[in-house]
C-alpha positions in Angstrom: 109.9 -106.7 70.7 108.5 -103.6 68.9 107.9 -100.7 70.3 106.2 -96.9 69.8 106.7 -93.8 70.8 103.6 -92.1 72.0 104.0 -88.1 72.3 101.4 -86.1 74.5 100.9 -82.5 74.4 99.6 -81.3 77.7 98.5 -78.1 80.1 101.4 -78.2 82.3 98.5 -78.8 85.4 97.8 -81.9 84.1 100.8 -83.3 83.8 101.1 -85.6 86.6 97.7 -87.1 86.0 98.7 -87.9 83.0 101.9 -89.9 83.8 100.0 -91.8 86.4 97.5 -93.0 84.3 100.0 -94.1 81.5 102.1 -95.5 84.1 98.8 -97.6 85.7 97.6 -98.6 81.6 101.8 -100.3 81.3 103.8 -97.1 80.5 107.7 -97.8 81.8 108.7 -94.3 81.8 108.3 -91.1 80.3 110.6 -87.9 79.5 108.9 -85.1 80.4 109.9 -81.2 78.5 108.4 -78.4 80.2 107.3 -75.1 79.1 106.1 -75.9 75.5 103.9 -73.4 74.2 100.8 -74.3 72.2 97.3 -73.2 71.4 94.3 -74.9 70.2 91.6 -74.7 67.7 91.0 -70.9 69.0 93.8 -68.7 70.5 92.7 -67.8 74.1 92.9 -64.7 75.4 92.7 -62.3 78.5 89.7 -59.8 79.6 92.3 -56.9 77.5 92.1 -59.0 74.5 95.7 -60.0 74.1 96.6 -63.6 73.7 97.3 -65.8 76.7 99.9 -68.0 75.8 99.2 -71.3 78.0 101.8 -73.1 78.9 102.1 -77.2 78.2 104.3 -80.2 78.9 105.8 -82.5 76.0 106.1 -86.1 77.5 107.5 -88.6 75.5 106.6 -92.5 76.1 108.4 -95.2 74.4 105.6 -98.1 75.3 105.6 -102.1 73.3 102.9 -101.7 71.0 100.8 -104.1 72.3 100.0 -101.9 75.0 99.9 -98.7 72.7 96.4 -98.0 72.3 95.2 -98.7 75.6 97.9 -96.3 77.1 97.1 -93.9 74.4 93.5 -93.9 75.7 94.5 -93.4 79.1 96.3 -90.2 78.3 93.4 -89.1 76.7 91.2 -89.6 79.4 93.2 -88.3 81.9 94.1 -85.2 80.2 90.3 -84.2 79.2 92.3 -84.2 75.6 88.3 -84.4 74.2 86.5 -81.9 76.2 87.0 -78.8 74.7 89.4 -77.2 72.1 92.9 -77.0 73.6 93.2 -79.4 76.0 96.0 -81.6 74.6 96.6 -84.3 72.0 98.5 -87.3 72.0 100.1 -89.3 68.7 102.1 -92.4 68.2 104.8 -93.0 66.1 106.5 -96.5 65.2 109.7 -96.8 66.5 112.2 -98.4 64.1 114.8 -99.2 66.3 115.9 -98.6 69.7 118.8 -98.8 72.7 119.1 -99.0 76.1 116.0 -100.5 76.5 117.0 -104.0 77.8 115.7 -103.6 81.2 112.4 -103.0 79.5 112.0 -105.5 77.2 112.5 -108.2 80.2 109.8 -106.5 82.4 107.4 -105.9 79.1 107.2 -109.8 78.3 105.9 -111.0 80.6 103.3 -108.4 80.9 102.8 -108.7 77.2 102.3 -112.4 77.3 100.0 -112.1 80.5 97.9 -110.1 77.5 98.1 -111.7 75.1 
């Protein structure tokens, strides 16, 4: 089974939206790091004119990549990622190779092969 690693950078309010719908599109878990800071296209800033530093989440997936996409999508939608500048953004990596996750790999194929 092959896996990838799907990394979202969101506003920190949205974080929990964003792991249920990845969890409803076949997401087995996620590792969330708060307090990332990030900005978008254009810096935003207060009434005074300083820059507003807004805070985000980092959550890591590792998903098969059967289901990639489609959970990939999900995070996008549920984050508002393409509504304005500085919502979020989500990538995904190939994984090479990875460990302790057996317990996935027996829950994943049959979902997988339900799929496919």
């Amino acid at each position: 089974m092959r896996f990838k690693l799907l990394i979202a950078f969101v506003e920190d309010t949205k974080t929990d939206a964003v792991l249920d719908a990845a969890r409803k599109a076949g997401a087995t878990g996620a590792t969330v790091i708060n307090n990332a800071r990030g900005e978008g296209l254009f810096q935003k800033k207060t009434f005074l004119g300083l820059g507003l530093d807004v805070q985000r989440d980092v959550i890591l997936f590792v998903v098969e990549e059967h289901l990639a996409r489609t959970i990939l999508e999900t995070i996008e939608e549920a984050g508002d990622f393409d509504t304005e500048s500085g919502q979020g953004i989500a990538v995904q990596l190939d994984v090479e190779d990875a460990v302790g996750v057996a317990h996935q790999v027996r829950t994943l194929t049959k979902v997988v092969e339900e799929k496919l």
